[in-house]
Each structure stands twice: as structure tokens, then as C-alpha cells.
N, C-alpha and C positions, 0 to 999 in steps of 0.2 A: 775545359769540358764542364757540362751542366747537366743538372737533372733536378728531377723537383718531384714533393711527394703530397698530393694534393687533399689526402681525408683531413680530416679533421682530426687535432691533437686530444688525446683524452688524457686525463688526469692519473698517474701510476702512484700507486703508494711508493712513498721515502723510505730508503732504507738507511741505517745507522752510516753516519759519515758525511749525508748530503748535506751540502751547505744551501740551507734556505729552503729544503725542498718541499719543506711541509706546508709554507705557505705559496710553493709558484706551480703551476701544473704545468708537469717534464712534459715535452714536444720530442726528445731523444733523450733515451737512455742505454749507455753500451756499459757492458761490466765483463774486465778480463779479455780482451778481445786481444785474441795472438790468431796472424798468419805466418806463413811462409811459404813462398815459392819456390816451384820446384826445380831442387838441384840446387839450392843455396841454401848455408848454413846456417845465418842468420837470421833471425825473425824481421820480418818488414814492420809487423803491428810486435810487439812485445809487452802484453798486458795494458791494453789503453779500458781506464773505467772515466767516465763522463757522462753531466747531463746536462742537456742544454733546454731550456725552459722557454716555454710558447712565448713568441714576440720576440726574443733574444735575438739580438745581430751578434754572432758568434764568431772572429778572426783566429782561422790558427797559419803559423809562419813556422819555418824554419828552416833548417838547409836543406840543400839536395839531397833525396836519400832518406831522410828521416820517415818518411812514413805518410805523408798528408794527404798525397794521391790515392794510396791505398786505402787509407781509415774513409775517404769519400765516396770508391769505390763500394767499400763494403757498407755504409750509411745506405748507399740507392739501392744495394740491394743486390749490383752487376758485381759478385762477386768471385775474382777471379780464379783460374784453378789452381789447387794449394793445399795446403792443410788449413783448416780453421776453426777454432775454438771461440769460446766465450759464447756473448750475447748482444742483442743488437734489438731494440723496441723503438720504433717510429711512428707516432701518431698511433700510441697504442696495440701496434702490429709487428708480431716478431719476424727481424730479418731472417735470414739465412742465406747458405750458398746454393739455392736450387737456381735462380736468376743467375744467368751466365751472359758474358760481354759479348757473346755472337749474337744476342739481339739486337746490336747495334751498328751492326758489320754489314748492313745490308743499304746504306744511304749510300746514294749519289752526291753526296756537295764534292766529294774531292778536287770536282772542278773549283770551288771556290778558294779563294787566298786566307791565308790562317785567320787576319780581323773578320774578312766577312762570316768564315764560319763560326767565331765567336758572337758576331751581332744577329745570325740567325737562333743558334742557339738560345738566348739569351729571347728573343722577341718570341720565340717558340714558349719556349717555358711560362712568359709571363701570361700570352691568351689563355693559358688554363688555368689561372688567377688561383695559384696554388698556395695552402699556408707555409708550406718548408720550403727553402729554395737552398740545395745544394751546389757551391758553386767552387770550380777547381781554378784556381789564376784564370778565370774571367778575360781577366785586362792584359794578357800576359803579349798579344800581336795586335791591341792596339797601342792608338798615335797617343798622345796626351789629351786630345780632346774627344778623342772616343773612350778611354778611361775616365773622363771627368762624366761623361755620359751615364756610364755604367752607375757611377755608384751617385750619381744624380736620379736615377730610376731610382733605387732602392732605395735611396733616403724617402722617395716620394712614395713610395709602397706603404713604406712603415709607418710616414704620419697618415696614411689613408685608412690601411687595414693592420694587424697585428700579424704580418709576416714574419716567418722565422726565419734569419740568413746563416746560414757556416759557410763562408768563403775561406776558402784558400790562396794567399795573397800575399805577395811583396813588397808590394807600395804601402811604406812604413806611415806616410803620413796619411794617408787616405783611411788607413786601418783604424788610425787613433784617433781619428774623427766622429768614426762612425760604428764602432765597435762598442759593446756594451761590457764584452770580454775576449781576452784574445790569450790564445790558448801557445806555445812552446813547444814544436817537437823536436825530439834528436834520436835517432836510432831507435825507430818504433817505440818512443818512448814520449810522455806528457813530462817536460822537464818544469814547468814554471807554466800559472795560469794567472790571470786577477786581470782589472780595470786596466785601460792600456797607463793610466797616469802611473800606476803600480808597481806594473813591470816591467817597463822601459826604465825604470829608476835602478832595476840590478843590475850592480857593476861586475858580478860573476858570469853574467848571459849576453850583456850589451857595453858598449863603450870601451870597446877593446879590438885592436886591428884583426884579430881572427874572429872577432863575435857575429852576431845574426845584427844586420844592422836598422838602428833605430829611427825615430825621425829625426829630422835636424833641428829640429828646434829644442830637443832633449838633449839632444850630444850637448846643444851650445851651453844650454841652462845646466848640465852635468859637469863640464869644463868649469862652469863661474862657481858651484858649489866645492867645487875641488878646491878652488881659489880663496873660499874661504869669504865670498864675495854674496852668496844665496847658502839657505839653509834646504834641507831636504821638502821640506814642505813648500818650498819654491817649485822645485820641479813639476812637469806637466809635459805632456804628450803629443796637449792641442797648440795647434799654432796661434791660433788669435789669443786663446791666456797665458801664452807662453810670452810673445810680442809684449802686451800691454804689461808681464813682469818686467821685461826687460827695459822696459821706459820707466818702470819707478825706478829699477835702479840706478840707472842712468841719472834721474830728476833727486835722487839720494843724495846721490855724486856731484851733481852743480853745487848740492845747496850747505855739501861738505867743503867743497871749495871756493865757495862763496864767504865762509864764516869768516 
């Protein structure tokens, strides 16, 4: 699913705690944001405070269940019915739960197959050349090159205009490409945030047969650091400086046994 919120982002004052906020102007800012749905015990949002700053390509991931649909959900604004607390500012305009999901209950695509209603979505959104683009696993029913598509557009947005992206998103390596930050949830909760090079490096979140899993080219470079073979500042996220590590080391190793 998609949605997109087209004013223009206004500048909020910082409050104690923001990182950086004083010199970037917030585009979203949530503080304390708990749902839960009705008849269930557990909170879906459980306290999520976050700001994401005008232009920011923002990735959040994490397992099922955690929360990521819903914190989207309540971002656009189609907030659904539940209890709901905290606070929710988007392009300067307080959310709320007066905006309800039966605004959206009324299309016909249901003829169309799950990719196409993603690539309509997705072409809809972008004719109204909006600064925020709220986006739920996008890529989630397409092919591999209808996913290279997707975030081929968005890469081409953001060197055009200063789009704001929060996608919600499993393709680990696409994320850390094009992410400027990518955000951790687990049970309504923000467990771990930073630069994808950052925290794909924790071995308490990732690199572990039950963890959230990372790109492959971190696993590999986190296996050789294990090894005692790369140092932590080795690691990396992206594939192409991940590759071109991996050939010094390699070029290390001739010239080791070469001597």
C-alpha cells in the first residue's frame, strides 16, 4: 500500500533529544505514539517517538507483527479503529484518528493481480508530485524487475526534487543502497536506528539464524570479521564497497603469499 502527503514540509522547533534537529527541517514528527486494537491485549504501536527530516529516504524493517503497517497507517493519517494516543505532525499538520480506512474501500481494482495494483498505486501517487511518499512493501508482488523499477523511480525523484521516502521494506539490499536511515521494529517498538552501514553491523539484531535478516554482502564481510580476517570498520551494507573490500582482501592475501 501507498499514500502520499503532498503540502509542503514546514520547519518544527527541536525538542531536547533530537539528533541533528536543530539544523534539518522535520518533514514528520511522531512523539509517544501507542495504538491498539480492539480486543487485543497488546499494543501494536507501543511508544514510537521519531523524526524524519525533509529529503530523508527513511527504511523501517522488521518482522511480522512488529508494528510497521500500522505506524504507516497512522503517518497517512487512515487511522484505524482502536485506542490511540500520542502525536503525529506531517508537513507541519497534526495527524489524528478522525481519517478512517473506509475512505478507501470504495475502488474497484480488485479486478487487478496484487503487482498491478502495486504499479497503479505507485504511478497514482507519483502524478501528484508529492514531497512525502508513504510507502508499505511497495515491492512486496513484484517480479525482480518490477522491484528494480520501483526504487529506480525513487532514486530518480530524489536526485530531481527533495522527496521525502518511509518505506516499509524487506529487500535488505535495496534498502541499504538507498536509505539514508533505516529504522528497527519489534513489537510496537523502535528497537535499533542509524545509517544502514551501522546497523546491519549489530550482532545482537542481525547475523543470527532467528534475526531480521541483512544484506549479503554484510553477512559475508561479518563472517570474515568474525575470522579475524577484516576489522569492524570494514564492514558495509553497500554492495559495490562491500565487493571492492573484498578484493583488497583477497589482493592482501596473494601478496601474503607471495612473500
Amino acid at each position: 500500500m501507498l499514500d502520499s502527503a503532498a503540502a509542503r514540509a514546514a520547519p518544527l522547533e527541536p525538542t531536547a533529544g533530537d539528533t541533528d534537529a536543530a539544523s534539518r527541517e522535520v518533514a514528520i514528527r511522531v512523539r509517544d505514539l501507542r495504538f491498539r486494537y480492539p480486543g487485543v491485549a497488546r499494543e501494536a504501536l507501543a511508544g514510537i517517538s521519531l523524526d524524519v527530516a525533509r529529503g530523508e529516504f527513511l527504511g523501517i524493517t522488521g518482522p511480522s507483527g512488529a508494528g510497521k503497517s500500522t505506524l504507516c497507517l497512522c503517518l497517512k493519517g487512515l487511522v484505524p479503529a482502536g485506542e490511540f494516543s500520542g502525536s503525529i505532525e506531517v508537513a507541519g499538520r497534526t495527524v489524528g484518528p478522525a481519517s478512517r480506512l473506509g475512505d478507501y474501500l470504495n475502488s474497484d481494482t480488485y479486478r487487478l493481480s496484487g503487482g498491478q495494483k502495486q504499479r497503479l498505486a505507485i504511478a497514482d501517487a507519483l502524478i501528484l508530485e508529492p514531497e512525502i511518499l508513504i510507502l508499505d512493501e511497495p515491492t512486496s508482488e513484484l517480479d525482480p524487475i518490477g522491484k528494480d523499477e520501483v526504487f529506480e523511480v525513487l532514486e530518480r525523484l530524489r536526485s530531481e526534487r527533495s522527496i521525502t521516502v518511509i518505506m516499509v521494506e524487506h529487500a535488505a539490499e535495496q534498502l541499504a543502497e538507498m536509505a539514508d536511515r533505516i529504522v528497527l521494529m519489534q513489537d510496537g517498538l523502535v528497537v535499533d536506528q542509524g545509517p544502514p552501514d551501522d546497523l546491519y553491523r549489530n550482532p545482537l539484531l542481525f547475523h543470527r539464524p532467528d534475526a531480521e535478516r541483512s544484506p549479503q554482502i554484510s553477512q559475508v564481510l561479518f563472517q570474515l570479521m568474525r575470522a579475524g580476517l577484516l576489522t569492524e570498520d570494514d564492514l558495509t551494507a553497500r554492495e559495490e564497497l562491500g565487493v571492492a573490500r573484498l578484493r583488497t582482501l583477497l589482493q592482501r592475501a596473494r601478496v601474503v603469499q607471495s612473500a
